[in-house]
C-alpha positions, 0 to 999 in steps of 0.5 A: 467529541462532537457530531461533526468530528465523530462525522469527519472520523467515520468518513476518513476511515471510509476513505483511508479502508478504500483506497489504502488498496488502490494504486493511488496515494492514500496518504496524499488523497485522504489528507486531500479530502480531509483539507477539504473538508476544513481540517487544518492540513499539518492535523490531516496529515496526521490522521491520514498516517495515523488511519494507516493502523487500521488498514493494517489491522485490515491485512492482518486479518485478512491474512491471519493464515499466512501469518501464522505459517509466516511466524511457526517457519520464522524460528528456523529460518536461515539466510542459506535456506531462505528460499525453501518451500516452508519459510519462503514467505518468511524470507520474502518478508524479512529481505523485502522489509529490510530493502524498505528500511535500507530505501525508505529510512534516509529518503524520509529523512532526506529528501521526502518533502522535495521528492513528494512535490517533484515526483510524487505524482508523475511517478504514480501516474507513470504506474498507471500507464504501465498498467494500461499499457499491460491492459493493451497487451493482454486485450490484443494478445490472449494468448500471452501470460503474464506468468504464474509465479508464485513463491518470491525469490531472493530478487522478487524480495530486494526489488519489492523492498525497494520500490515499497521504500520509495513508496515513503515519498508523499505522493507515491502509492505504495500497493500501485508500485509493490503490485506493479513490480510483481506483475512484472516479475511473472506473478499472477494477478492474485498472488501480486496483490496478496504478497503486496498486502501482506507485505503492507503490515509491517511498511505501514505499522513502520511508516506511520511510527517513523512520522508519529515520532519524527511530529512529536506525537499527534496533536489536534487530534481528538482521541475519539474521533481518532478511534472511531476513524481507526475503527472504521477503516479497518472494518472497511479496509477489510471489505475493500481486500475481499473485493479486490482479490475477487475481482482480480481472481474472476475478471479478465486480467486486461479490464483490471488493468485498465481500471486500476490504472485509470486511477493511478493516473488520474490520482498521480494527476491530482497530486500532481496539480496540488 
């Protein structure tokens, strides 16, 4: 491994642990970054749903307590109590993944390079004004909420899974729309981001298998480098989830808004015009 693919490894696990967690797409702006850089773009793209691994890692352990109360409900969860206390998470992540697969599989197999060059963009900028546009409501009407819910239901869950299954088109952030949507069923800022991280564990670890898969391998990728990237946008990724989840819990719901879409729209813009 040389020092400049070591170089490129560190900063593509710097740029894949931040925005992994933003309303952009990651896959389409660090195999953008990686580009233009001078990596050959069929190997960036690679490595941008290779990286997906560590972030994965980085929710994991983020939320290894969930997870764990997630795995003891799992042997005796039952479809007709599904949405009990004890195994609602459980549920919410088996139906929610399912809806994924359901959406997710055949627009891959499909339709992906068209929808990613049509839509990608337009739809993560559309995700933005929304956000805004929720920023506007909450700024000019304190008194509105935008809800407290906090244990997901069977509806939460399939509308999740489905938009989370969109999410497989390049070009489309798949926290930007999971989080959107729970906002929009009534979630407060907090719980909307963590069930959207959460569910980012098995979506990603699926995704990047499907397309490892589908390309034969990872070829043109050096195994070090590979590792180093991995690890590092782990490490990173991990930070980005605390920064976020403080913000969210401690700033007034309208700034966030604001921020975040601000982002959208301008990575929808730029996937756009590429």
């Amino acid at each position: 491994m040389s020092r400049v693919e070591l170089v490129v490894g560190i900063l593509a696990g710097i740029v894949q642990g931040v925005v992994e967690w933003l309303p952009v797409s990651s896959q389409g702006n660090l195999a953008l970054f990686l580009t233009a850089i001078g990596t050959d773009p069929d190997v960036a793209l690679q490595l941008a749903l290779f990286l997906q691994v560590g972030t994965t890692v980085s929710a994991a352990t983020y939320y290894r307590e969930d997870i764990r109360r997630a795995i003891e409900a799992a042997p005796g969860w039952r479809p007709d109590s599904a949405y009990n206390e004890e195994n609602a998470l459980i549920s919410y992540i088996l139906v929610a993944c399912t809806m994924t697969g359901l959406v997710g599989i055949p627009l891959y197999i499909f339709a992906v390079d068209l929808a990613g060059e049509l839509s990608g963009g337009v739809f993560v900028g559309l995700i933005g004004v929304l956000l805004v546009l929720t920023g506007v409501v909450q700024l000019t009407s304190e008194s509105m909420s935008m809800g407290d819910r906090r244990q997901p239901t069977l509806v939460d869950s399939v509308l999740v899974g489905a938009v989370q299954g969109i999410a497989i088109l390049p070009g489309i952030s798949r926290s930007g729309v999971t989080s959107s949507a729970l906002l929009f069923r009534s979630y407060d800022p907090p719980e909307a981001f963590r069930l959207s991280f959460i569910l980012s564990i098995p979506a990603s670890l699926g995704a990047a298998a499907l397309t490892v898969v589908g390309a034969g391998g990872l070829p043109g990728i050096n195994p070090d480098a590979a590792l180093a990237a991995l690890l590092v946008s782990a490490v990173v990724g991990y930070l980005m989830i605390g920064t976020i989840m403080r913000v969210v819990d401690r700033v007034p719901f309208w700034v966030v808004c604001f921020g975040l879409g601000g982002l959208a729209i301008l990575g929808g813009g730029i996937v756009f015009l590429v």
